[in-house]
C-alpha positions as CSV (number, residue, x, y, z in Angstrom):
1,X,72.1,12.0,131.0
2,X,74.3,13.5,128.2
3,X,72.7,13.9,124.9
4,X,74.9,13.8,121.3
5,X,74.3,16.2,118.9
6,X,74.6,15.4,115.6
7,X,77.4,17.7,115.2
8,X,79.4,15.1,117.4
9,X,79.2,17.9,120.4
10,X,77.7,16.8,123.5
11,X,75.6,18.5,126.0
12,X,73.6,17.8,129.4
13,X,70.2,17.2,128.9
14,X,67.6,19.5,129.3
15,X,63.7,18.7,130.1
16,X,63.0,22.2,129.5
17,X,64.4,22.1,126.2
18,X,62.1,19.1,124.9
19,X,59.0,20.9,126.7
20,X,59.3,24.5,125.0
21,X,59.6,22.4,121.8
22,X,56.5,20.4,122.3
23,X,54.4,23.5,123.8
24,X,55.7,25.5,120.2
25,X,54.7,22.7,118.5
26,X,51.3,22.4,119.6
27,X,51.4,20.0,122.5
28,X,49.3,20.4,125.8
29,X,51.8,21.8,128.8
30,X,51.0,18.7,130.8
31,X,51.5,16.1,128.3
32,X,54.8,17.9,127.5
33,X,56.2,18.0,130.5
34,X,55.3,14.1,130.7
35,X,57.2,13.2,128.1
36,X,60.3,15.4,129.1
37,X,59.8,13.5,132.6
38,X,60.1,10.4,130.8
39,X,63.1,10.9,129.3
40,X,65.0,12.4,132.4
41,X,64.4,9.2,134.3
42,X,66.1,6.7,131.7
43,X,68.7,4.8,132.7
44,X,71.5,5.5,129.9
45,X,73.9,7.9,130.0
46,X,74.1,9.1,126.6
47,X,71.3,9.8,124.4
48,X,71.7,10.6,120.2
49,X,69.3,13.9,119.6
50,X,67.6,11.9,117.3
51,X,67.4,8.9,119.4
52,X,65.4,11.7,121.3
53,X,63.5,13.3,118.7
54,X,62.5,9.8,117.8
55,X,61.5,8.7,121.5
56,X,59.6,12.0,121.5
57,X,57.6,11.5,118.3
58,X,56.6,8.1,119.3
59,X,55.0,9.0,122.9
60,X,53.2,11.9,120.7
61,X,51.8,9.4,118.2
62,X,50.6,6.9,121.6
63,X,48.8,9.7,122.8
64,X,47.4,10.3,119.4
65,X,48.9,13.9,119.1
66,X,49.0,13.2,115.3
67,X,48.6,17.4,114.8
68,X,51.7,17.6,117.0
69,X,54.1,15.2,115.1
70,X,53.1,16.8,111.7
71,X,54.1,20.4,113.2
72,X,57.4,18.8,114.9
73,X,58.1,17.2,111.7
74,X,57.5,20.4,109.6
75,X,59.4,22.5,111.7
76,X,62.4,19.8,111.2
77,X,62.6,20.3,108.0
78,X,62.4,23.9,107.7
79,X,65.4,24.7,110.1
80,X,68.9,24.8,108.8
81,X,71.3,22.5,109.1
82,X,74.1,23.8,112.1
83,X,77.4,23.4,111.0
């Protein structure tokens, strides 16, 4: 699967990516890698990042990993914008 940044670049996607960023966020290594595992095995070919971020944030709030969201969520909007 190819993922689409929002900069209109696109890259291959990366589990390991989405599970550093759960683990830094506050997520259980299990349930991170999970949720990366998830993703790998979807049938599209090309994923938006915030298609992504979204699918992520939902399986957080299932699990009730509300502490997790809010801490993804911050982080989001304290990072820059990439140009």
């Amino acid at each position: 699967m190819d993922v689409k940044k929002k900069t209109g670049k696109t890259e291959s996607f990366m589990p390991e990516k989405v599970v550093v960023s759960l683990v830094k966020a506050g997520a259980p290594y299990d349930v991170a890698k999970q949720i990366a595992q998830s993703l790998s095995s979807r049938s599209v070919s090309t994923m938006k990042s915030s298609e992504i971020r979204e699918y992520v944030l939902s399986q957080l709030k299932s699990k009730g990993l509300t502490s997790v969201v809010a801490h993804w969520e911050s982080y989001d909007k304290k990072k820059p914008a990439k140009k």
